[in-house]
C-alpha positions in Angstrom: 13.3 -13.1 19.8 16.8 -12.5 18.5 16.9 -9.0 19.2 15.1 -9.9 22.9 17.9 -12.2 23.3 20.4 -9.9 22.7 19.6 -7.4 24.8 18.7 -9.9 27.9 22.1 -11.2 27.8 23.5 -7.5 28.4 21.3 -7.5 31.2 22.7 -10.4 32.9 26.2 -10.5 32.0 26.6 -6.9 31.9 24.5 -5.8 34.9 23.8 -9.1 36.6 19.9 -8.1 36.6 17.8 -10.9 36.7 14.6 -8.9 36.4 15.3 -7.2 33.8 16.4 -10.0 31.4 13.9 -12.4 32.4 10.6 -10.3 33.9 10.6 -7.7 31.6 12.4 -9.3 28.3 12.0 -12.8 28.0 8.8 -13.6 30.1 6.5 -11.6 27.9 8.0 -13.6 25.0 7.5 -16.8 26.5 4.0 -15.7 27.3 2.8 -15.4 23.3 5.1 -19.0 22.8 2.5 -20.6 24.8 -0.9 -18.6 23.1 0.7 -20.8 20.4 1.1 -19.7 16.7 -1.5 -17.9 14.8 0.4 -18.2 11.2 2.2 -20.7 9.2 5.4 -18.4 9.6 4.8 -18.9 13.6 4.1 -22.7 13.2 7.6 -22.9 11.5 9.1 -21.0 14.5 8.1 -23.5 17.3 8.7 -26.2 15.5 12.3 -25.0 15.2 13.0 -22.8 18.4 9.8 -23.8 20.4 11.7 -26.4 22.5 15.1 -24.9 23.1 13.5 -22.0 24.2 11.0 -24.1 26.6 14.0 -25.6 28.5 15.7 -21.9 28.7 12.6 -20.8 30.0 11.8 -24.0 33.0 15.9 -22.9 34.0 14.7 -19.6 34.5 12.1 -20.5 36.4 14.2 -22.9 38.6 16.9 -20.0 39.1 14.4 -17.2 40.2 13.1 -19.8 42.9 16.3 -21.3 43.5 19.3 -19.0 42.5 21.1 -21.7 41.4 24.1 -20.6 38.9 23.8 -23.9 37.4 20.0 -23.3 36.4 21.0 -19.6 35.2 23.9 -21.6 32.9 22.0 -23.9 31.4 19.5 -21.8 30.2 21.7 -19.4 28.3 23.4 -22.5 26.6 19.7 -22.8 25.5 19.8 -19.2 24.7 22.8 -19.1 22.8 22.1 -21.7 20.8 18.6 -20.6 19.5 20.3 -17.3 19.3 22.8 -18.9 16.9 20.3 -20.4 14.8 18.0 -17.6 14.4 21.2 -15.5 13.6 21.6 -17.6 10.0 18.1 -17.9 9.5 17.8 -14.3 9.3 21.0 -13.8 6.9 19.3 -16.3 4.8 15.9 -14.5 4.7 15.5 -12.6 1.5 11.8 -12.4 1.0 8.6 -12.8 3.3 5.2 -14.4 1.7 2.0 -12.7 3.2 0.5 -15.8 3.2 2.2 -17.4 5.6 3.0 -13.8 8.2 -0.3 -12.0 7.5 -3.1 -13.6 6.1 -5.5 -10.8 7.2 -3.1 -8.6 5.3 -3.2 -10.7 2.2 -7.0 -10.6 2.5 -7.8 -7.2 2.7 -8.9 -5.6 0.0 -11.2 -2.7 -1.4 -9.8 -0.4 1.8 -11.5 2.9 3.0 -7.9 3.7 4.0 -6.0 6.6 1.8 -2.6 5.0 1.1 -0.1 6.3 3.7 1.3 10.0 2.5 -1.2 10.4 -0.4 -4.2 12.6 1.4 -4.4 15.8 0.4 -7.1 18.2 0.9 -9.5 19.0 -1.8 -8.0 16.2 -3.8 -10.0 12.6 -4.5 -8.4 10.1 -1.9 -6.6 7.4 -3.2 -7.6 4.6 -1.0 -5.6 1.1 -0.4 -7.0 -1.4 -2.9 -5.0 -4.2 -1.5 -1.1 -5.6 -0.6 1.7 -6.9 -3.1 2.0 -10.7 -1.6 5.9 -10.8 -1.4 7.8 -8.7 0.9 11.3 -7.9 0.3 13.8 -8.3 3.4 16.4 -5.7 2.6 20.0 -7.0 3.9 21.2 -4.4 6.7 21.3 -4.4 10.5 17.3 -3.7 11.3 16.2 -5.9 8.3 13.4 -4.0 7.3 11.2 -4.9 4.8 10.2 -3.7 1.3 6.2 -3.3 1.3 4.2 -2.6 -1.8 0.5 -1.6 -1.8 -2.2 -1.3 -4.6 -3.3 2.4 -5.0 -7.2 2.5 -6.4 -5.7 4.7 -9.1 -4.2 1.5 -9.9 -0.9 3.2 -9.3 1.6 1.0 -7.0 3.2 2.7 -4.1 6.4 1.4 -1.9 7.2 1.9 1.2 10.0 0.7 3.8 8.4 -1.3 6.6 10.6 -0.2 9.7 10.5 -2.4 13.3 12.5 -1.8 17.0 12.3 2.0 16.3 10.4 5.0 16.7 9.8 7.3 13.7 8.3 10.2 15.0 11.3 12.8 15.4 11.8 11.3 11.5 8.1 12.8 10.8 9.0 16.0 12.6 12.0 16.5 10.8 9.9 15.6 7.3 8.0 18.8 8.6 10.5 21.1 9.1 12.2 20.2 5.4 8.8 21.1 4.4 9.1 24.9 6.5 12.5 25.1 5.0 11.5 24.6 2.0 9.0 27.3 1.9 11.7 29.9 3.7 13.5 29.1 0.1 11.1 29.8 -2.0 9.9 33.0 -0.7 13.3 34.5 -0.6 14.2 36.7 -3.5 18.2 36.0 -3.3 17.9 32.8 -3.5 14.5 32.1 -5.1 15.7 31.4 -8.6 17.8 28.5 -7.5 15.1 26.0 -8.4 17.8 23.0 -7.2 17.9 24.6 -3.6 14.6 22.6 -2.1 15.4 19.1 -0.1 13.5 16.8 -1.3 11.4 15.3 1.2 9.4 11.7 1.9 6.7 10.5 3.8 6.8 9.2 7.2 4.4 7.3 8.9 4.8 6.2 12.7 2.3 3.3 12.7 3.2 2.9 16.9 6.7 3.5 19.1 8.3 0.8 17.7 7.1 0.9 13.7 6.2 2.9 10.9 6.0 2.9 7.3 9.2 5.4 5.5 7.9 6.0 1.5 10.1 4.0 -0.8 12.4 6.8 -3.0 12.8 5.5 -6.4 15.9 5.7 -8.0 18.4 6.6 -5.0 21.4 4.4 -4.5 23.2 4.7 -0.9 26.7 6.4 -1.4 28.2 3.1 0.1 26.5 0.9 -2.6 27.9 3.5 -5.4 31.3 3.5 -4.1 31.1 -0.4 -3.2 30.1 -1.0 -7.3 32.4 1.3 -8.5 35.5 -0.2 -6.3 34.2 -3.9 -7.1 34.4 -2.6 -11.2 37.8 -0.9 -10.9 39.4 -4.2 -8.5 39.6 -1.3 -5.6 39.5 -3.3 -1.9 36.3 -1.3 -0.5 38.2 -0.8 2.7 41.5 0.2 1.8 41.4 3.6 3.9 41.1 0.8 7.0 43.9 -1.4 5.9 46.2 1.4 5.2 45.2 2.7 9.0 45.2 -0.7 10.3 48.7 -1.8 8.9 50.2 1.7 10.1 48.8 1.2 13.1 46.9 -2.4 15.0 46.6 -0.8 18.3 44.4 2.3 17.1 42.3 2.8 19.5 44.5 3.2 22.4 46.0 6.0 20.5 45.5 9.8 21.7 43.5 12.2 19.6 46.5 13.3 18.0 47.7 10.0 17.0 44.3 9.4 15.6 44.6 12.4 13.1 48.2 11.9 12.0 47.0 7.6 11.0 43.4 8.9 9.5 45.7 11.5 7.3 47.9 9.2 6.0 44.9 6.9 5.2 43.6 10.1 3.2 46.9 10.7 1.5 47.6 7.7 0.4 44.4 7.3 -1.4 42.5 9.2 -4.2 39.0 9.9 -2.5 37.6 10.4 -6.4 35.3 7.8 -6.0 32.1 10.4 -6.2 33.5 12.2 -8.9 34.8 9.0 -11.1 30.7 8.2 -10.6 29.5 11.0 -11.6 31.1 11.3 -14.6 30.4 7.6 -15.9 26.9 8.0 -15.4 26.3 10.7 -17.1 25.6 11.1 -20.8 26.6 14.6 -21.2 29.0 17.5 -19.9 25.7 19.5 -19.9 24.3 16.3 -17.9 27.5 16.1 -15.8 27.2 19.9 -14.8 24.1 19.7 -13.8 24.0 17.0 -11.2 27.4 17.9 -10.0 25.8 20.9 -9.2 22.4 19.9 -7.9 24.9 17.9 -5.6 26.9 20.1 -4.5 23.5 22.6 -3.3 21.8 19.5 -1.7 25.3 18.9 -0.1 25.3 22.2 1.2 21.7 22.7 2.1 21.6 19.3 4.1 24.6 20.0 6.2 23.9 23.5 7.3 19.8 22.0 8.1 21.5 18.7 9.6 23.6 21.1 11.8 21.1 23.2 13.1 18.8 20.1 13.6 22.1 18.2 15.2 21.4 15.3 13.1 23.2 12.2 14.3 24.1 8.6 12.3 25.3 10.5 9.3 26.9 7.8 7.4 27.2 6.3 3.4 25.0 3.6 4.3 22.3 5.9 5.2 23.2 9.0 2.9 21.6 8.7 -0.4 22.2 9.9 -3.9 19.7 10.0 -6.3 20.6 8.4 -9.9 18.7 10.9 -12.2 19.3 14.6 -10.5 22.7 13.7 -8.4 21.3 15.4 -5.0 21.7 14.3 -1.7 18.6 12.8 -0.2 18.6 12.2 4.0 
């Protein structure tokens, strides 16, 4: 509903399209508001939002036979506010109980499905047995959520439960890792460099909009490393934007070259160590500290000339991980 919201108010405030924010985004919506709630999750939903979206909803009705700008007013005032609300609830939400989204979920148990990313051919399948009960919300802008499922190897597996997007050019791209992969290990040159592979995850497109990403155990974003090592050394996370903010308020109105000049005195004026302070702290060794500098710097440079080729997009710290134990770069 939030998202819905969101995106219907672009619609009519940015485009003035009445169909598209109310027909094709909201109406649907209000259609499985009145099936009424199947879970306890849903009960707590109406009871909260059920009436302020109700009166949104008679205004739209009112304005698509009326085209009164009154009606249309009032029911984004209802809009906003339930928009508002669900806004906090969300920050708030750390963990989701089956029990009360899922209890067919929670039920299930003794699967004849392999868990997602384990099948292999000529190997015994390792079927679902049955679902952890809590599911973690983890805090970033999709709020996807941390699902854990009973292997009948009695082995647990985690995966990220991923909504509002489309994961099959992700499963595609899994694939060709996998062909690169194999291109380095069958050259000669290059075949002794054990370090050289990308290491790959499963991805599993459940529809359009969903799909289960296999959970990678100990990988830290780069932006949580740096955020823990800034936060331990009394660093302000976002000193490169103060120092670019303070030389200049009006940046974006600059020209290109403007831009360059206030982003290089950002750089100049700051260390940019961060990555190699980590590295050092958290490992044991210089024979330890050799190693994963290296294994970085070959992920680095494997990732980037792949990413390239690829033209991989939305390469940031927040989605650039770094894993604890072997210091390469995992996409």
């Amino acid at each position: 509903w939030q998202e819905a919201i969101e995106e219907a108010s672009r619609m009519w405030f940015d485009e003035k399209n009445f169909r598209a924010m109310y027909t094709q985004t909201l109406l649907p919506l209000h259609k499985k508001l009145l099936a009424g709630p199947r879970t306890v999750h849903e009960q707590q939903f109406v009871a909260k939002f059920g009436q302020l979206l109700h009166m949104a909803n008679e205004r739209c009705k009112d304005y698509a036979e009326h085209e009164r700008p009154d009606d249309m007013k009032r029911a984004w005032d209802y809009y906003s506010t339930a928009f508002r609300k669900m806004t906090k609830d969300i920050q708030k939400m750390t963990n989701l109980e089956l029990h009360q989204v899922s209890p067919k979920l929670l039920t299930a148990s003794d699967m004849i499905l392999a868990v997602p990313g384990t099948y292999e051919v000529g190997k015994p399948v390792v079927k679902i047995y049955n679902f952890v009960p809590t599911l973690k919300v983890i805090d970033s802008k999709q709020h996807p959520r941390k699902l854990k499922v009973m292997g009948s190897d009695g082995h647990e597996y985690t995966f990220l439960l991923k909504g509002h997007e489309d994961l099959r050019q992700d499963e595609r791209v899994m694939q060709l890792f996998g062909l690169v992969n194999s291109f380095l290990g069958q050259d000669r040159d290059i075949g002794h460099h054990k370090d050289l592979s990308i290491r790959r995850y499963s991805v599993i497109p459940l529809s359009v909009q969903s799909g289960l990403i296999e959970w990678v155990p100990h990988c830290d974003t780069i932006h949580l490393l740096i955020k823990e090592y800034r936060d331990r050394q009394k660093i302000l996370l976002n000193i490169e934007q103060r120092i670019m903010v303070n030389m200049a308020p009006s940046y974006q109105t600059l020209s290109l070259i403007q831009k360059i000049e206030v982003f290089q005195k950002a750089l100049n004026d700051t260390k940019g160590n961060d990555l190699a302070k980590i590295f050092r702290l958290q490992s044991h060794s210089a024979e330890s500290w050799l190693k994963r500098r290296s294994n970085y710097t070959r992920s680095l440079a494997v990732m980037s000339m792949v990413g390239y080729i690829l033209g991989l997009g939305d390469r940031h710290p927040c989605n650039l991980m770094l894993c604890r134990r072997t210091g390469k770069i995992v996409h």
